[in-house]
C-alpha positions in Angstrom: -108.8 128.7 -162.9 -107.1 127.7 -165.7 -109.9 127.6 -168.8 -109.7 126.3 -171.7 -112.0 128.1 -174.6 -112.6 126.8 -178.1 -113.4 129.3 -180.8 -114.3 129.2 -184.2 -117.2 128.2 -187.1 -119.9 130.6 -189.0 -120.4 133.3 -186.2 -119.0 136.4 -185.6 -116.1 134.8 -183.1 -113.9 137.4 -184.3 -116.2 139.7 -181.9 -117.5 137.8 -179.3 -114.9 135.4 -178.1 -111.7 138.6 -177.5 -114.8 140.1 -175.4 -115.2 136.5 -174.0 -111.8 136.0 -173.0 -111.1 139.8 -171.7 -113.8 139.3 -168.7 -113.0 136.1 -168.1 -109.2 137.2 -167.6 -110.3 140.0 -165.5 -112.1 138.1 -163.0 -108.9 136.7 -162.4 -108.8 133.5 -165.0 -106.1 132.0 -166.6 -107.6 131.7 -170.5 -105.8 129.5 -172.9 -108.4 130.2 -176.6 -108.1 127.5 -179.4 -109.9 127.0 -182.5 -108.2 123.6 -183.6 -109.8 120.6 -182.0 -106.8 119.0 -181.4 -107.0 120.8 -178.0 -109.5 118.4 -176.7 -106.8 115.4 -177.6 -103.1 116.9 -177.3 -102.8 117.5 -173.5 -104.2 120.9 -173.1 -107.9 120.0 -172.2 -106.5 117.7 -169.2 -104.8 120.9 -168.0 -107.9 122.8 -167.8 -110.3 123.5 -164.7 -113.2 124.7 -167.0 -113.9 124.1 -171.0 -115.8 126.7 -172.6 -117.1 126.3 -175.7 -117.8 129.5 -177.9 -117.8 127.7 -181.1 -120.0 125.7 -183.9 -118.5 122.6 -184.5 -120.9 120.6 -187.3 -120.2 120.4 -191.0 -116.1 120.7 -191.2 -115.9 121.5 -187.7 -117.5 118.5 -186.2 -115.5 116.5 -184.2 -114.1 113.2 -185.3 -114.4 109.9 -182.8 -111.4 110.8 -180.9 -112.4 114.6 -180.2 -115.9 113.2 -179.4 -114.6 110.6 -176.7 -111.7 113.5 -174.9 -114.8 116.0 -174.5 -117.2 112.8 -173.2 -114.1 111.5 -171.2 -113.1 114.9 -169.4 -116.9 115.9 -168.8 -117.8 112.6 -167.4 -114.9 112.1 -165.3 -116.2 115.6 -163.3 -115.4 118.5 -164.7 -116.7 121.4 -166.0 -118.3 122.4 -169.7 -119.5 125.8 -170.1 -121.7 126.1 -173.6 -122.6 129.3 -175.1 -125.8 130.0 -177.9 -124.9 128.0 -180.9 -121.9 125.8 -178.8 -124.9 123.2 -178.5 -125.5 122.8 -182.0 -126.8 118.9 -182.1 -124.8 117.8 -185.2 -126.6 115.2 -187.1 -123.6 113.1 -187.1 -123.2 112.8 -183.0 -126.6 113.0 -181.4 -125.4 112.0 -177.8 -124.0 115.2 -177.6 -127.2 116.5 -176.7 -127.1 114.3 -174.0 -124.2 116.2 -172.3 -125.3 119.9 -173.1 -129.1 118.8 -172.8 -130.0 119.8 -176.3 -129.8 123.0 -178.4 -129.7 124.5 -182.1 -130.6 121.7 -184.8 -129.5 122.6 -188.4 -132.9 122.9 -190.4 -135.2 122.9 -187.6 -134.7 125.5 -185.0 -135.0 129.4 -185.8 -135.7 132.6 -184.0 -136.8 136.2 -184.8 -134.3 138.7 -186.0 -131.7 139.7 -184.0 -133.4 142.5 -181.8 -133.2 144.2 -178.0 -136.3 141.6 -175.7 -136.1 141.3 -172.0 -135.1 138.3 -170.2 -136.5 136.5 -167.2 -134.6 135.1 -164.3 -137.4 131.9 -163.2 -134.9 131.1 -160.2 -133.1 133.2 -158.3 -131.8 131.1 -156.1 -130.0 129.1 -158.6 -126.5 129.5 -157.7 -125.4 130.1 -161.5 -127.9 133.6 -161.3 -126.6 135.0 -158.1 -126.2 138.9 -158.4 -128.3 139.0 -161.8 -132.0 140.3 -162.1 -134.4 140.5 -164.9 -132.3 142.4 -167.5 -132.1 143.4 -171.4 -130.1 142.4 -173.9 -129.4 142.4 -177.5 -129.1 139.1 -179.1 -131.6 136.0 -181.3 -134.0 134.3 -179.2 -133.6 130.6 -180.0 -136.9 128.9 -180.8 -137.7 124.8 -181.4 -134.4 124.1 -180.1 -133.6 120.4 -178.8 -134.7 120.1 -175.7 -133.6 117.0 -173.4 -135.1 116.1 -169.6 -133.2 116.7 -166.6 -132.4 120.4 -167.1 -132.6 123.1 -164.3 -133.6 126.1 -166.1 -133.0 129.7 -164.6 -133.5 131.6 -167.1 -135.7 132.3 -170.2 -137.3 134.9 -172.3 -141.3 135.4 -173.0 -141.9 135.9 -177.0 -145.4 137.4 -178.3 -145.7 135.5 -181.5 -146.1 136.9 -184.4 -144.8 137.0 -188.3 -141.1 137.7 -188.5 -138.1 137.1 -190.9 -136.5 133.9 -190.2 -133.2 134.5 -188.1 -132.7 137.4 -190.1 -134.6 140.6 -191.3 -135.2 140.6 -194.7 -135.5 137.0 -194.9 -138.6 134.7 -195.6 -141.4 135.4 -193.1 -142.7 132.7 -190.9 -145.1 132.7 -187.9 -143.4 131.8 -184.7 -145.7 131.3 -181.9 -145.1 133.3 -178.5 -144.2 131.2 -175.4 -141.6 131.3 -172.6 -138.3 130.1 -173.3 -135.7 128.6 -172.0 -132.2 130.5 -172.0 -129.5 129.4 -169.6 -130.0 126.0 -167.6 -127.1 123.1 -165.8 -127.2 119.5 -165.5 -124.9 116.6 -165.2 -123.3 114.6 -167.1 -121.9 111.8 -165.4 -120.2 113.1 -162.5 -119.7 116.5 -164.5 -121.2 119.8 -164.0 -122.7 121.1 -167.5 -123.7 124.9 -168.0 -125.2 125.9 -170.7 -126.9 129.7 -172.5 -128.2 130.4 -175.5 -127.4 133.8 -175.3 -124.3 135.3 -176.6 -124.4 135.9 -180.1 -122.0 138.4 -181.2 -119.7 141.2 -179.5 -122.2 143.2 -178.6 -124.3 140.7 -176.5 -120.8 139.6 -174.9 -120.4 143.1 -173.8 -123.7 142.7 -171.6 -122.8 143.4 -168.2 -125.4 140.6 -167.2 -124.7 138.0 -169.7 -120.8 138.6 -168.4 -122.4 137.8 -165.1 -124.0 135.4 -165.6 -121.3 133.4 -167.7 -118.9 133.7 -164.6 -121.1 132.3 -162.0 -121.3 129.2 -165.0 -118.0 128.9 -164.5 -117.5 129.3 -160.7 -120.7 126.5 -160.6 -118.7 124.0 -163.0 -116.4 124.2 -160.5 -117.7 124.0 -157.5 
């Protein structure tokens, strides 16, 4: 498949998306990895099978109109969008994107603990996007009071004690998050598009998880199905 992967923002791309690309190409990909958004309106997102976004595009990086209406336009149409952790980011300034990745991180209002080792959950085995994966560990934040839209298939998520933590980072502020199961990787439409989407994957390490690279290949195998 020929895949088209956007990079760039405030995260640690420099790690994560050269581990990103390296198993992608491996499994036998074609990987074409861009950090301009004139990718999405120059020709080279109609060339691609698959777009992956491992990028945070709000602030300077938001998309303009144009940008906004080739990733609508190519999704729609029925092709395949593969989102990883803070790819969902629901900018204030284009709320409908939340519509097509069925929510995620919202400036101001989501959080999680510090970045730590927790155990994940697969609630559907069957799910075609968690074939060959089992309950596993990884390193990476566990998103909390993310935007969350109906008409996601969750498969997998992550079961959190509670307690008083730094927020997003140790040494910061302390808040009390409350425990709960959630959600972590999920698919849905968007029009006749197929829509993957984790919130794991935040930095080279977590990339380098044998079961997060698992489990971002069956997203792209299932986006083009």
């Amino acid at each position: 498949m020929n895949l088209l992967l956007m990079s760039g923002g405030r995260h640690p791309y420099e790690e994560s998306t050269p581990v990103l690309k390296g198993f992608l190409e491996s499994a036998g990909h074609t990987v074409t990895v861009r950090e301009d958004a004139e990718a999405l309106t120059d020709g080279t997102l109609n060339k691609s099978d698959v777009l992956i976004f491992n990028t945070l595009r709000e602030g300077d990086m938001a998309l303009d109109a144009a940008q906004q209406n080739a990733l609508k336009g190519y999704i729609s149409s029925g092709n395949g969008f593969v989102c990883i952790h803070i790819s969902g980011c629901v900018p204030d300034s284009w709320n409908e994107y939340g519509e097509i990745t069925g929510g995620g991180w919202v400036m101001g209002q989501s959080f999680h603990p510090p970045y730590s080792n927790f155990s994940v959950d697969v609630v559907n085995g069957s799910h075609p996007c968690a074939s060959s994966i089992s309950a596993f560990n990884t390193d990476d934040e566990l998103y909390m009071n993310i935007d969350y839209r109906d008409g996601n298939d969750v498969f997998i998520t992550a079961d959190f004690k509670g307690g008083v933590y730094g927020k997003n980072r140790a040494g910061a502020e302390d808040m009390e998050m409350e425990g709960g199961t959630f959600p972590l990787a999920w698919t849905r439409s968007y029009g006749a598009g197929k829509v993957f989407v984790t919130l794991l994957g935040h930095d080279g390490k977590s990339h380098q998880n044998e079961d997060f690279q698992k489990l971002v290949l069956n997203g792209v195998d299932w986006a083009t199905s």
